[in-house]
Backbone bond lengths (Angstrom), bond angles and torsions (degrees), N, CA, C in turn:
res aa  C-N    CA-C-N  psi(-1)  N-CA   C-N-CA  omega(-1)  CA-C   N-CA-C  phi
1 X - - - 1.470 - - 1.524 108.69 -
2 X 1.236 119.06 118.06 1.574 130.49 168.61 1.377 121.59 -106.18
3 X 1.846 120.98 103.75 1.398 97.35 169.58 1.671 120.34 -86.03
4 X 1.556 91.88 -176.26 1.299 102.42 -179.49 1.089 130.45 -145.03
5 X 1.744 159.89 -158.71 1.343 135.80 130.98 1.066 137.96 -122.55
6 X 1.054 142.29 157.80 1.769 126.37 -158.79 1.825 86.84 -131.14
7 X 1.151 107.30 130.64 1.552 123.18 166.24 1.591 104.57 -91.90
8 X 1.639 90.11 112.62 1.786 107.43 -172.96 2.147 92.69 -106.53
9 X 1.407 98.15 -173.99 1.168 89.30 153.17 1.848 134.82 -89.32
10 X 1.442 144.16 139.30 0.973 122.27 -121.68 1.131 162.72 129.51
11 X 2.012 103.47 -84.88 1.054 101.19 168.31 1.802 73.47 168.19
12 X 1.340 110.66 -160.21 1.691 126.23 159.88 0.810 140.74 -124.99
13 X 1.426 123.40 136.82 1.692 138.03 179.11 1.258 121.50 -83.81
14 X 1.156 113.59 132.86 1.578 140.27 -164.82 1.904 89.55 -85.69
15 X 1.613 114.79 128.02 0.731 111.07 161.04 1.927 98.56 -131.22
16 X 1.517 115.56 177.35 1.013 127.80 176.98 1.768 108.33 -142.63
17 X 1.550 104.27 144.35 1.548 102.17 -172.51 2.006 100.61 -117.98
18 X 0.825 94.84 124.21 2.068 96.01 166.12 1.259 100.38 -110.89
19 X 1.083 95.27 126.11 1.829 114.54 154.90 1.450 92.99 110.99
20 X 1.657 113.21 172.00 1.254 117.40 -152.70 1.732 86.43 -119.92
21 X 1.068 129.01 -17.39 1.733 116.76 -136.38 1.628 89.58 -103.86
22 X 1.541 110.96 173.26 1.067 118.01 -165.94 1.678 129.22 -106.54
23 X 1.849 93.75 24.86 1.330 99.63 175.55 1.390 103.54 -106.51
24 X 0.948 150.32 80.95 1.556 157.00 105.74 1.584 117.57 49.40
25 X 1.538 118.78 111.22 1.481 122.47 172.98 1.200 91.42 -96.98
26 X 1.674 134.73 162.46 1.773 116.66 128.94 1.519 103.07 -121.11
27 X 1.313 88.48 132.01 1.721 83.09 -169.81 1.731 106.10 -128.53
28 X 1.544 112.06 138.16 1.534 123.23 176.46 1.401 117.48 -109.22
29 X 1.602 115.31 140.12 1.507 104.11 173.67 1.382 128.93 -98.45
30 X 1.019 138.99 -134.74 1.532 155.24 -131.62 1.390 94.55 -137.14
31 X 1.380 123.32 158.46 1.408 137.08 -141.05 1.249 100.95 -87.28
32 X 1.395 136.98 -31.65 1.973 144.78 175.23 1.068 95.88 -117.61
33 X 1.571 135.79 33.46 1.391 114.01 165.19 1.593 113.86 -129.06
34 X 1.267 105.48 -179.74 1.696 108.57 177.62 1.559 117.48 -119.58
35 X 1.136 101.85 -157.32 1.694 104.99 -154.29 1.619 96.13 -87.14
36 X 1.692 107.87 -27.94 1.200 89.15 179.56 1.782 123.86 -81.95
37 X 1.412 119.81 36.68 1.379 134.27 171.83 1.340 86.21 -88.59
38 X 1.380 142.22 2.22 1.466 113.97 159.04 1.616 121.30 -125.57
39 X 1.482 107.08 36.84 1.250 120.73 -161.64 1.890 85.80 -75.24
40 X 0.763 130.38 -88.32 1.488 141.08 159.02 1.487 112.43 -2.31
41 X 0.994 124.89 -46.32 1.474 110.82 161.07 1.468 120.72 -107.87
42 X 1.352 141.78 7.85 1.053 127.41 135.33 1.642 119.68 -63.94
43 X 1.302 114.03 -45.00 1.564 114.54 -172.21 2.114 109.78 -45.87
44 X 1.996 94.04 -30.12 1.110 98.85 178.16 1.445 141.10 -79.48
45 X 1.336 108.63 4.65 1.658 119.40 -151.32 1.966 79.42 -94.97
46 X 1.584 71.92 152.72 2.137 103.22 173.46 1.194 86.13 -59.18
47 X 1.799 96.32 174.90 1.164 130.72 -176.33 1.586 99.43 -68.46
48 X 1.489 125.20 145.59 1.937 108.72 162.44 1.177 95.59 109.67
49 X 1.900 129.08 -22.04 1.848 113.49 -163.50 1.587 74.81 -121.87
50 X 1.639 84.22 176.32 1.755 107.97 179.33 1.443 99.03 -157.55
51 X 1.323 136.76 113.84 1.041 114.07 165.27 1.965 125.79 -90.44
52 X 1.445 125.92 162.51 1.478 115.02 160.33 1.623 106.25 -137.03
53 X 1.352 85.91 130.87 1.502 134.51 175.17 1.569 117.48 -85.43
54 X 0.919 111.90 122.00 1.650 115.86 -175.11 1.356 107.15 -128.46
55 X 1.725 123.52 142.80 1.051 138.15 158.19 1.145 120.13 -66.18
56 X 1.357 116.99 92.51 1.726 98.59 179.01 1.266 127.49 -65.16
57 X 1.289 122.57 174.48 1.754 127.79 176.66 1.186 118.34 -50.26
58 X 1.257 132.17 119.50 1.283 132.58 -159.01 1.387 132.79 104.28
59 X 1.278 114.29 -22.70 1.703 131.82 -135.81 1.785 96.91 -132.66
60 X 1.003 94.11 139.25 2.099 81.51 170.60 0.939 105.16 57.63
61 X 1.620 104.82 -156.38 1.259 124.76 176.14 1.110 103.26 -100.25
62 X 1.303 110.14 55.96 1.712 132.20 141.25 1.178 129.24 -109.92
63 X 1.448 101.21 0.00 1.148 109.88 -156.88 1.721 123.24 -90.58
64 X 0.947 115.75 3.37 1.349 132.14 136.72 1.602 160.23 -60.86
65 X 1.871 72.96 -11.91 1.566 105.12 -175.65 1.654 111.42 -84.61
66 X 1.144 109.49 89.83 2.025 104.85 -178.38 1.057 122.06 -49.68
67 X 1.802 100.31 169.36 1.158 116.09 -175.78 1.861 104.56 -83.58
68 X 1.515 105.59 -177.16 1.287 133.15 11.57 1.837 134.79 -75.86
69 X 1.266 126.30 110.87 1.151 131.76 170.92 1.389 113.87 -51.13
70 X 1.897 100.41 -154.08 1.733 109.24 -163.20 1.459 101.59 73.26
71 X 1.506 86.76 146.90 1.733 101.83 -174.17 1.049 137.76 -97.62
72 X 1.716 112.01 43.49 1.298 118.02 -179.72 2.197 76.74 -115.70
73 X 1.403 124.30 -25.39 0.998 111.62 -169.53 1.595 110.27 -53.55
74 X 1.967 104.71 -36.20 1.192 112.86 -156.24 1.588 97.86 -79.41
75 X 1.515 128.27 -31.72 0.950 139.33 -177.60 1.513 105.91 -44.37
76 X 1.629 126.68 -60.28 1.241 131.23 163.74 1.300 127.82 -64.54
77 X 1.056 135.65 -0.52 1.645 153.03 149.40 1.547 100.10 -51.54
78 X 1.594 105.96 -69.74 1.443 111.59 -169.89 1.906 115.41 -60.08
79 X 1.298 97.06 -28.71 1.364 90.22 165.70 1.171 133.60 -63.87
80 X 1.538 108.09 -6.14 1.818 106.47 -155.09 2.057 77.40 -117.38
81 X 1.067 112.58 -12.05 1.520 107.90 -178.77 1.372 107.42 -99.98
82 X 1.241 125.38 -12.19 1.743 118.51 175.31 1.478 101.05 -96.48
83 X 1.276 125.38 -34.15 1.553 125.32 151.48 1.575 116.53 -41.10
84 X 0.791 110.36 -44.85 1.511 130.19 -168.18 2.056 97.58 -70.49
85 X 0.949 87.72 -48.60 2.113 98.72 -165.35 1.728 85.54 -84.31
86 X 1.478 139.36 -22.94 1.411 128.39 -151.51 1.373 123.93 59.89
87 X 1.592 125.33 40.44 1.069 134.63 -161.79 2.004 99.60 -70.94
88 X 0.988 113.83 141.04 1.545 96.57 147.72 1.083 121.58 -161.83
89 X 1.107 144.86 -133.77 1.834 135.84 -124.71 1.644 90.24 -114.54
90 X 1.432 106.53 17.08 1.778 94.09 157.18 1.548 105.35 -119.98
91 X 1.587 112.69 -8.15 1.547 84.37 167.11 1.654 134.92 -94.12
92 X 0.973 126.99 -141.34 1.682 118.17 -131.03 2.287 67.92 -149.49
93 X 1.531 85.34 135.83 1.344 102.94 178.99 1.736 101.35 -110.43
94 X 1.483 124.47 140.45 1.423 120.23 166.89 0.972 122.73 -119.73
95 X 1.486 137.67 -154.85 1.544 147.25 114.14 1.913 100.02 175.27
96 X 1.288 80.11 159.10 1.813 111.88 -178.13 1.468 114.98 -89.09
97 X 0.913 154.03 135.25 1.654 156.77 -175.90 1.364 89.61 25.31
98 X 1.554 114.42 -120.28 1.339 112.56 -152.10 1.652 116.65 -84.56
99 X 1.881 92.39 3.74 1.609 74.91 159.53 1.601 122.05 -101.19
100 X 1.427 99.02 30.62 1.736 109.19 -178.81 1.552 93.87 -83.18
101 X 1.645 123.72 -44.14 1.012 128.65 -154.37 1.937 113.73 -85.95
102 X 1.765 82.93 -11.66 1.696 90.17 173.38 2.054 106.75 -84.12
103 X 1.644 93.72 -44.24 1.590 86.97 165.85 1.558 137.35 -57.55
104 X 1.197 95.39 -19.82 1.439 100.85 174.62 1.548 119.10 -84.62
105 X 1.561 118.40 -20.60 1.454 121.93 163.34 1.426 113.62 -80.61
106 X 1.215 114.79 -33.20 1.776 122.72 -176.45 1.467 105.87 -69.62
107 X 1.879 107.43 -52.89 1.463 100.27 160.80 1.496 157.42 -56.42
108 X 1.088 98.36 -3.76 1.369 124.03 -176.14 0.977 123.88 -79.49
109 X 1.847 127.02 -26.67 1.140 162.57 -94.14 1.700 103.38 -172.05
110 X 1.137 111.11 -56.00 1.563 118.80 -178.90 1.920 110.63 -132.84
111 X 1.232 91.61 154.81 1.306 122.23 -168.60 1.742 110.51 -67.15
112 X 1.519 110.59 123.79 1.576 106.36 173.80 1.425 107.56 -142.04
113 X 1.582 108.06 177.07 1.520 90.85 172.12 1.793 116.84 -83.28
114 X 1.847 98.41 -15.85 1.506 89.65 -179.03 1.591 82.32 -176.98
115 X 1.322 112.25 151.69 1.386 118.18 -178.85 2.260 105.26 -117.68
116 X 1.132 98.30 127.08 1.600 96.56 169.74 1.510 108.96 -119.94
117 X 1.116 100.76 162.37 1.809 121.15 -145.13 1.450 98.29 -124.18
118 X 1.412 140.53 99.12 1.158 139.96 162.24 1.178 138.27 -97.38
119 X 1.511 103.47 88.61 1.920 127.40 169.71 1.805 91.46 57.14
120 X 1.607 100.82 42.42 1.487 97.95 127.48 2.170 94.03 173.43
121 X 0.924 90.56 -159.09 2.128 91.89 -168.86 1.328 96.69 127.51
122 X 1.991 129.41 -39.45 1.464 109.42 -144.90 2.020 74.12 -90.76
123 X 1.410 107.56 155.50 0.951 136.68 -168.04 1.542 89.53 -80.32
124 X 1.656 130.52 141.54 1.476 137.55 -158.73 1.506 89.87 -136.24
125 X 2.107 97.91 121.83 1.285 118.53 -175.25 1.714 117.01 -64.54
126 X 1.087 131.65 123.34 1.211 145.39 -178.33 2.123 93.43 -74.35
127 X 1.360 112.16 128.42 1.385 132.21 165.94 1.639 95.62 -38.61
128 X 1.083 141.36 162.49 1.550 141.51 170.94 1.916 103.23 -102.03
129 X 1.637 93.40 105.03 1.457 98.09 -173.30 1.678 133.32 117.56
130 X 1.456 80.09 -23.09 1.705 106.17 -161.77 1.806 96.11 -63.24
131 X 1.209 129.97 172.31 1.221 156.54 159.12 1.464 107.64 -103.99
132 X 1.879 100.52 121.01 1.315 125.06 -174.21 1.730 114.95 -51.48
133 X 1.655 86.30 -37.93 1.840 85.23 -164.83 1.786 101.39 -96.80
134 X 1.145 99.91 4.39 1.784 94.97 176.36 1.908 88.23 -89.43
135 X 0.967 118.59 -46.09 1.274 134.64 -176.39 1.766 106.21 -40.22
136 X 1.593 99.48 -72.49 1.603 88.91 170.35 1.159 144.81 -77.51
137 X 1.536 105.31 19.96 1.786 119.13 -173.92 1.584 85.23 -96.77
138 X 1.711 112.42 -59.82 1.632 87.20 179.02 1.510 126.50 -60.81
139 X 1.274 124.68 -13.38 1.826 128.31 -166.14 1.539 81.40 -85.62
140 X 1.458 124.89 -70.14 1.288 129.60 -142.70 1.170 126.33 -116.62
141 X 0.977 115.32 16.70 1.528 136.37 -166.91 1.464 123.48 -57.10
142 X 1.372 107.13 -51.23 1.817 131.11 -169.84 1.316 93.67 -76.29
143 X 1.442 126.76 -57.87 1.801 131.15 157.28 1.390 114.64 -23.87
144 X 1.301 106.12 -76.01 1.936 110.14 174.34 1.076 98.86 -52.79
145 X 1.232 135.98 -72.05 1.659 126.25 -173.32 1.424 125.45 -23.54
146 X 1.564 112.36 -47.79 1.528 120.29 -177.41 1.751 113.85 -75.49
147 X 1.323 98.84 -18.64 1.941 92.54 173.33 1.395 104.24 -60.18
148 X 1.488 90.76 -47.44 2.244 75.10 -168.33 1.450 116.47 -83.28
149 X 1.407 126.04 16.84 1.020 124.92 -178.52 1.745 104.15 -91.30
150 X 1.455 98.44 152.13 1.651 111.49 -177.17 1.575 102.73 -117.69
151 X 1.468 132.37 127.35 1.377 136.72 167.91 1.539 96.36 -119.46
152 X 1.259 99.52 151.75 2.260 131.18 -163.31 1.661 77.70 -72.93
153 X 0.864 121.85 -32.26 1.892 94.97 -167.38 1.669 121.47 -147.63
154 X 1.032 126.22 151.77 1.398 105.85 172.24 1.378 136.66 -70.98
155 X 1.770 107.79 -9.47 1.478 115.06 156.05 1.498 106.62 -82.97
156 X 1.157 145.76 -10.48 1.506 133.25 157.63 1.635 120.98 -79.27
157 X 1.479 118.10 -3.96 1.546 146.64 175.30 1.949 75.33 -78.90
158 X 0.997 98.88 -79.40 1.357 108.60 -159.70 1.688 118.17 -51.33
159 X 1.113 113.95 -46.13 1.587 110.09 159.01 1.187 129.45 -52.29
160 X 1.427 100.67 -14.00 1.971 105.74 -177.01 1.473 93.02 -69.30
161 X 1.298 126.60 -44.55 1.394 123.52 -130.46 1.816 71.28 -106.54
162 X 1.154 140.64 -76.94 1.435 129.55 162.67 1.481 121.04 14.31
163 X 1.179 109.95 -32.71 1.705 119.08 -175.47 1.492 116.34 -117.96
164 X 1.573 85.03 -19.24 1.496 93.12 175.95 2.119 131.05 -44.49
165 X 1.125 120.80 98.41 1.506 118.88 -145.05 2.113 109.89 -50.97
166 X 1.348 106.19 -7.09 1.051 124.28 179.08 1.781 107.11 -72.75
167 X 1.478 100.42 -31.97 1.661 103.79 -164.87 1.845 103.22 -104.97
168 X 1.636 114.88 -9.85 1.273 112.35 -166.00 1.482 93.74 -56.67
169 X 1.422 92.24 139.97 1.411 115.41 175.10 1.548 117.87 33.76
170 X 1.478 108.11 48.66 1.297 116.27 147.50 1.658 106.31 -149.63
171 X 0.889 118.85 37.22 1.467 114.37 166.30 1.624 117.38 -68.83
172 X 0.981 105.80 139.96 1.833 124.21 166.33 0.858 134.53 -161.86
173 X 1.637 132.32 159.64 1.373 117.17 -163.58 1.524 137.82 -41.32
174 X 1.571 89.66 -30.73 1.649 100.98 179.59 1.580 118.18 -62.81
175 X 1.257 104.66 -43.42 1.781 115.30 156.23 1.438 122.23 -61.51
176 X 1.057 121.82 3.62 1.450 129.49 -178.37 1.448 110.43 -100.09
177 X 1.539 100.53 -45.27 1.613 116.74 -175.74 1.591 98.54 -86.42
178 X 1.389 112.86 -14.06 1.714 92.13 165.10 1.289 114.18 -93.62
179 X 1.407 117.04 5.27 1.658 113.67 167.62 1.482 102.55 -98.62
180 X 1.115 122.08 -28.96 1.557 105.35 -176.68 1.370 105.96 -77.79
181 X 0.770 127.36 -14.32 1.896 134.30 -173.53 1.340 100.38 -82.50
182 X 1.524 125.99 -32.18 1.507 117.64 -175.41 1.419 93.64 -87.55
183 X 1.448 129.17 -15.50 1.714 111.79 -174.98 1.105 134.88 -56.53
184 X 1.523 142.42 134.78 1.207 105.86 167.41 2.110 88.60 -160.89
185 X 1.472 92.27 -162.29 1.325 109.78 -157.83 1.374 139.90 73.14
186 X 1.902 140.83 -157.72 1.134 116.58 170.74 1.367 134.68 -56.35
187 X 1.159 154.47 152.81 1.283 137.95 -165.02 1.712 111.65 -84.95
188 X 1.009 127.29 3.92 1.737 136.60 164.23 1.581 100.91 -102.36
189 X 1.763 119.51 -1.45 1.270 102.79 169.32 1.289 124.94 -150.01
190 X 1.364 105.63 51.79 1.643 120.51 -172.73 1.701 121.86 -50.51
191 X 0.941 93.48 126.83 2.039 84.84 172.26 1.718 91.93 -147.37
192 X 1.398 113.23 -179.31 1.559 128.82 176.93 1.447 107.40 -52.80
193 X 1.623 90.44 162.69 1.791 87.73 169.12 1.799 105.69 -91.13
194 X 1.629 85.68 -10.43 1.794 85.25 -159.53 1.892 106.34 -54.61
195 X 1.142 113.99 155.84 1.936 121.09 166.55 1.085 136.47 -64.52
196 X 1.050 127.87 57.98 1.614 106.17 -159.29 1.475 109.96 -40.86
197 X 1.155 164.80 4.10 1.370 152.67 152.68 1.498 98.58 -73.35
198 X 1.257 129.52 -56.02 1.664 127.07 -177.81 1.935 99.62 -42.70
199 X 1.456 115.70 -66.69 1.264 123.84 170.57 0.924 115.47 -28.51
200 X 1.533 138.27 -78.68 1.650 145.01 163.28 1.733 113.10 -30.17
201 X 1.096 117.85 -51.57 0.833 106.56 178.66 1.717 137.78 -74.93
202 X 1.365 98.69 -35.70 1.630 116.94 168.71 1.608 96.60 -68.73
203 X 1.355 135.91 -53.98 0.855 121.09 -159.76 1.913 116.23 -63.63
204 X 1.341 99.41 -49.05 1.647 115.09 165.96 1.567 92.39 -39.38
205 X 1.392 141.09 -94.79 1.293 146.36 -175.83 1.450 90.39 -30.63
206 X 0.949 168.43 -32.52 1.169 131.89 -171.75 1.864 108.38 -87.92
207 X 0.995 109.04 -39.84 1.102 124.54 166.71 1.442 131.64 -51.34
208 X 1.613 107.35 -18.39 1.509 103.38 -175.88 1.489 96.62 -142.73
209 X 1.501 115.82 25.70 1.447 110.05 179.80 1.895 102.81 -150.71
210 X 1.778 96.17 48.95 1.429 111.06 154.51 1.412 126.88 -49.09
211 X 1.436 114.72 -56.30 1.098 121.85 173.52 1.767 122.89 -38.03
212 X 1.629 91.06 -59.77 1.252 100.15 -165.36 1.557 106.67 -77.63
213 X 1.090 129.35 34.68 1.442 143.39 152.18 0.898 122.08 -90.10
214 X 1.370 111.79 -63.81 1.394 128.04 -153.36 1.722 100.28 -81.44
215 X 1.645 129.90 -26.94 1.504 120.37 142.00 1.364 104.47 -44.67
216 X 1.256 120.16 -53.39 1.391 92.63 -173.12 1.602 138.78 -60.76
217 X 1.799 106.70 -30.59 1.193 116.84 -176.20 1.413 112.90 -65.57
218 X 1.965 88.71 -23.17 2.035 89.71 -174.51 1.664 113.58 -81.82
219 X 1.362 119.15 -17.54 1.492 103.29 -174.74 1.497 100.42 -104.36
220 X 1.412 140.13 23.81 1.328 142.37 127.29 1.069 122.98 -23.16
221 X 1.314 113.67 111.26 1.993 99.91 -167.30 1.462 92.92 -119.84
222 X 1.510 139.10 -30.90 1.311 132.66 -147.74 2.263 96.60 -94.35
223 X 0.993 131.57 130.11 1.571 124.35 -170.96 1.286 121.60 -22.50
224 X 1.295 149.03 110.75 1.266 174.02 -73.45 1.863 106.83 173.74
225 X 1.102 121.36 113.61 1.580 118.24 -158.34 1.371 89.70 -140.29
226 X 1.843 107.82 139.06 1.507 98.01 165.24 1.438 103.34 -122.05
227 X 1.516 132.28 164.90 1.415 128.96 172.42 1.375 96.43 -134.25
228 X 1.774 116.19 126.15 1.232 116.69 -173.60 1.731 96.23 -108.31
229 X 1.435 103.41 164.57 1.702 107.47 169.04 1.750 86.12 -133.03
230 X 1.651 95.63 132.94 1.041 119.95 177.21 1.627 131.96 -81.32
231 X 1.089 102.72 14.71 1.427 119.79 -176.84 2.174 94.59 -135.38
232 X 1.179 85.62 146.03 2.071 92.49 176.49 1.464 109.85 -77.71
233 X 1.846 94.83 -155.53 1.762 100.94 -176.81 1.614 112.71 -80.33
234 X 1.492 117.08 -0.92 1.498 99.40 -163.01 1.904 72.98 -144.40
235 X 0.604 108.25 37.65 1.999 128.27 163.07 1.243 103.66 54.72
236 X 1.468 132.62 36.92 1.083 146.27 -172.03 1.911 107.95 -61.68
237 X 0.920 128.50 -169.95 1.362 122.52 174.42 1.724 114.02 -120.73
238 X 1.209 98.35 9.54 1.426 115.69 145.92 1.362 130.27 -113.38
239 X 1.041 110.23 124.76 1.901 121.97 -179.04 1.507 112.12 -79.36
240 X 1.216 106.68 146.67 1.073 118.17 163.84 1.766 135.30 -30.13
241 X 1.310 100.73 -53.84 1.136 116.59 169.70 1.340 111.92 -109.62
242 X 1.685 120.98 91.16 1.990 103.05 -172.09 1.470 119.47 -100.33
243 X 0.683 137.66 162.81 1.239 160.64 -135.85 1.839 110.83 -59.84
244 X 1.459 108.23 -31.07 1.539 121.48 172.37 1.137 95.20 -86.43
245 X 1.040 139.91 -44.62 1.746 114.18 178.75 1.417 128.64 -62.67
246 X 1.723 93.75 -44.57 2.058 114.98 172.14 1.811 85.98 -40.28
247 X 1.107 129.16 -58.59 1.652 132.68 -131.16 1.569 85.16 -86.84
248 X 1.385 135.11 -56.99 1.551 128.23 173.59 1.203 120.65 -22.92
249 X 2.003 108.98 -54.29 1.453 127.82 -156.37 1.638 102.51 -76.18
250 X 1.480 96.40 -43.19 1.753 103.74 -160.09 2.003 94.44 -78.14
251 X 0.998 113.14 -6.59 1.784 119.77 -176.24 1.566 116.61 -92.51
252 X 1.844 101.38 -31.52 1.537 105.59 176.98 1.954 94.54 -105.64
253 X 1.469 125.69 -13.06 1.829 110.50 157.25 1.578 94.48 -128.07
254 X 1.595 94.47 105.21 1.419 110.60 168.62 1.836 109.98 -66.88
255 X 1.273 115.03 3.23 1.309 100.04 177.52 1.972 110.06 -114.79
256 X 1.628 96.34 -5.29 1.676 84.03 178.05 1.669 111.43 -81.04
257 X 1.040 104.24 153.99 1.601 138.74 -155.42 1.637 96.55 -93.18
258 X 1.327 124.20 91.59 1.609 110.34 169.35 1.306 120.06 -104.41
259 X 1.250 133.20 123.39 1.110 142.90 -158.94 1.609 108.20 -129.98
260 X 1.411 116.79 128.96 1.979 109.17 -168.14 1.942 81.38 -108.92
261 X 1.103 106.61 138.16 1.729 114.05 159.74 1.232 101.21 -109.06
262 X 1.427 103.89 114.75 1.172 130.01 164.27 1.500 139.82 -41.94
263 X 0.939 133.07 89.33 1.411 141.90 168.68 1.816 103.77 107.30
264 X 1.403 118.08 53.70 1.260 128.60 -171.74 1.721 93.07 -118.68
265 X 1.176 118.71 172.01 1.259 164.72 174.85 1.663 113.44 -115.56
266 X 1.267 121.36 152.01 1.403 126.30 166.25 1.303 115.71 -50.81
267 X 1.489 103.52 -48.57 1.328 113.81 -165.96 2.043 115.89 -87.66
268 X 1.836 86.95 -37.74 2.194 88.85 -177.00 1.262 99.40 -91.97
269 X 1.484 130.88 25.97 1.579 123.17 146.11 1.289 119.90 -64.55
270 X 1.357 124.88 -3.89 1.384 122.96 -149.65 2.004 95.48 -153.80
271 X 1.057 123.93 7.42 1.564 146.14 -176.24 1.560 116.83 -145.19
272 X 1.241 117.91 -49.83 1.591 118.88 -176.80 1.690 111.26 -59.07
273 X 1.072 137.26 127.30 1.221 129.70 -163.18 1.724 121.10 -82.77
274 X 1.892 102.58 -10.86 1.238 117.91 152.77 1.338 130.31 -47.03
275 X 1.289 84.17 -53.18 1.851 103.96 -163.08 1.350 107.00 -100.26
276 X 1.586 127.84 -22.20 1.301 119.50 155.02 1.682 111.09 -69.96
277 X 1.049 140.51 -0.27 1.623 130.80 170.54 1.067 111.88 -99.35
278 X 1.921 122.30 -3.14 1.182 107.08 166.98 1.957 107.19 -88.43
279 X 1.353 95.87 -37.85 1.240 111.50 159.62 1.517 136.35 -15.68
280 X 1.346 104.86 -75.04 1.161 125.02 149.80 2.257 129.58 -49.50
281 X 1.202 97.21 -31.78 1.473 105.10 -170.87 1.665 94.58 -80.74
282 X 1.730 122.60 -23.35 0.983 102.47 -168.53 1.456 112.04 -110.89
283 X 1.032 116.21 12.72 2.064 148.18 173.78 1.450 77.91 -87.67
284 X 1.008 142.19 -65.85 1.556 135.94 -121.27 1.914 116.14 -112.48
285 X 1.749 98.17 -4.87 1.346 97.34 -157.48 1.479 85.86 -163.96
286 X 1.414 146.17 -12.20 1.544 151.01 179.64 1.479 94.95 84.67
């Protein structure tokens, strides 16, 4: 793993590259998470790929990098970071929850050999009427809650997420090192690096800028792949993305690819070493 930095507007983003070879991932994560949510499937790719992972604004040791947020901001971030790596029209576009939904605006925009969508991209129906921010206290609430929280140590950071129902009985080191990587501050008062204003705000944008996705998903021309996990964020027995929505998306783009990996989580689609090798096989091979 090599980091690096990309001069955005701002300030700069911390990116990191795995793998040595010269076929190119760029991959974004999930709305409180960091780059190392793809430590686990870069470590996994064949000989010939490399993927890079970036901290977005807010996030990591990005997290210093201001707003204004929303994910058309991050969308133009990634442009100035695949410029940055010399990415081009043979590599492989990604992202994880809401950074599926940043690849799908970034992709839209620039040239790949194929973009895949991880357990999230399809644009999420707003109630008719509802209020955005009542909206993300019930979606996201327990998430926002934990930024402002302070724990005595970074192994008590780490027990949170230890219990966390997403990690029961799949914890491993690699999930360990993505909690110590989000730690930070005095050491009697650890909390995330993530923002809660970056959070609020991406999250609202996701919520009230369906539309402007789903243009995006439609002028996608290069193969378009989705990978669902059939279990949610707190391993519920509903997923994130379920099965009437997959069937909407794949009905209005008869050419995206939906695929459910079996026995995943929101979160060990992208950590479980099962479900990251399917992960990986389909980054690496369509």
């Amino acid at each position: 793993m090599r980091f690096d930095e990309v001069a955005v507007p701002g300030g700069k983003l911390r990116i990191a590259t795995f793998g040595e070879g010269p076929r190119q991932i760029i991959a974004a994560h999930g709305i409180t998470a960091s780059l190392m949510a793809w430590r686990a499937v870069g470590e996994a790719l064949p000989a010939g790929w490399s993927l890079v992972a970036v901290d977005l604004r807010g996030r990591g040791h990005s997290a210093d990098v201001p707003g204004p947020y929303g994910l058309p901001r991050h969308a133009e971030d990634l442009d100035l970071v695949a410029e940055h790596v010399g990415a081009d029209d043979t590599a492989v576009l990604t992202g994880h929850s809401m950074g599926a939904y940043v690849a799908a605006l970034h992709g839209a925009r620039r040239d790949y050999s194929r973009v895949v969508l991880i357990d999230g991209g399809l644009p999420l129906p707003m109630p008719p009427g509802a209020d955005p921010d009542a909206v993300l206290e019930l979606t996201l609430g327990p998430a926002i809650a934990r930024l402002s929280q302070t724990y005595p140590s970074v192994d008590d950071y780490i027990g949170f997420f230890k219990v966390h129902p997403a990690f029961a009985g799949g914890w491993s080191p690699l999930v360990e090192e993505y909690v110590r990587y989000d730690a930070t501050g005095p050491s009697d008062a650890i909390r995330s690096r993530a923002q809660e204003d970056a959070v609020r705000q991406d999250g609202r944008w996701l919520l009230t800028g369906a539309d402007e996705v789903g243009a995006a998903l439609e002028s996608i021309t290069v193969p378009l792949s989705l990978l669902r996990a059939p279990r949610g964020l707190l391993n519920q027995e509903v997923g994130m993305l379920p099965d009437d929505l997959a069937a909407h998306w794949t009905g209005r783009l008869p050419d995206l690819k939906d695929e459910v990996v079996e026995d995943c989580n929101h979160y060990t689609i992208v950590f479980d070493g099962r479900c990251v090798r399917t992960v990986v096989d389909r980054l690496t091979t369509g």
